[in-house]
PLY file of the C-alpha trace (Angstrom):
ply
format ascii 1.0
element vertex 67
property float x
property float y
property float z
element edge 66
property int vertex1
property int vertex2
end_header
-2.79 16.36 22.47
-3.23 12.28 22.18
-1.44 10.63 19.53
-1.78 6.88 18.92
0.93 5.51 16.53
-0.32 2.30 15.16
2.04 -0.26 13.51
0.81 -2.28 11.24
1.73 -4.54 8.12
0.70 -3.27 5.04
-2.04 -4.32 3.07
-5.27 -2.18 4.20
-7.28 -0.49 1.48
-7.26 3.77 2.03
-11.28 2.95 3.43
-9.71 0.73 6.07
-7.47 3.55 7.25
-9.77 5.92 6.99
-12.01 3.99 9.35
-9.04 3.24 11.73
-8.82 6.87 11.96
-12.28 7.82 12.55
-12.50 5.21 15.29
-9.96 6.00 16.99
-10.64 9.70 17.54
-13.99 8.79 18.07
-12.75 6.59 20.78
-10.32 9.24 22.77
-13.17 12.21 22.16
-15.16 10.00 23.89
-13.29 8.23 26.90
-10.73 11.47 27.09
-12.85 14.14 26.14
-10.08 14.93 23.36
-10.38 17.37 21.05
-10.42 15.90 17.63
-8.86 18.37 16.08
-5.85 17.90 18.47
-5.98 14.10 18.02
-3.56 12.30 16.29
-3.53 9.16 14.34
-0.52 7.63 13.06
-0.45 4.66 10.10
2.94 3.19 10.04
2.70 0.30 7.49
5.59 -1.89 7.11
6.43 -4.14 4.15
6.10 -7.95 5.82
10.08 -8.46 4.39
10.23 -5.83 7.65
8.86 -7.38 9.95
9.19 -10.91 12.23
7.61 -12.90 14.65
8.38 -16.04 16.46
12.05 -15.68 14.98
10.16 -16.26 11.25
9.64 -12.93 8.67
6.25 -12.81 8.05
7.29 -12.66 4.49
8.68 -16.08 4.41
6.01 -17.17 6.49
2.83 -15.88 3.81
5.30 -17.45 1.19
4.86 -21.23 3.11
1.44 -20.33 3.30
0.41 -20.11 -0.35
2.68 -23.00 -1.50
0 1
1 2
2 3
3 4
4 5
5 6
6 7
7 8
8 9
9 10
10 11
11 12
12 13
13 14
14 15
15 16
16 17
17 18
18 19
19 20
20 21
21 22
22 23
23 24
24 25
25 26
26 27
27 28
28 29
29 30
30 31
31 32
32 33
33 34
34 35
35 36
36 37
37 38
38 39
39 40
40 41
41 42
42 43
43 44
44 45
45 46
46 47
47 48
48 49
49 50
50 51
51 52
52 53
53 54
54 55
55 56
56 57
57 58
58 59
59 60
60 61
61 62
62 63
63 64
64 65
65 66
């Protein structure tokens, strides 16, 4: 039973998921052979006040981008 648990900041429309989904599935039916009912596909969406890179929130840093 595969599961891929994707992390991710938030912000993708439900089609976007949806698509993520699909794809990946798609993906492990065909390179593992997995059966896609067994497959797993997890969204973990984080709010960007959450979440840092290069020592910076990637709150603060959208915030110096829009100004």
């Amino acid at each position: 039973m595969p599961v891929i648990h994707v992390h991710m900041l938030g912000g993708a429309s439900h089609e976007q998921k949806a698509q993520i989904a699909k794809e990946f599935t798609d993906t492990l039916v065909r390179v593992l052979g997995s059966n896609p009912q067994m497959t797993h596909i997890i969204l973990d969406e984080q709010n960007p006040e959450n979440w840092a890179n290069a020592g910076e929130l990637i709150s603060d840093r959208r915030a110096k981008q829009k100004a």
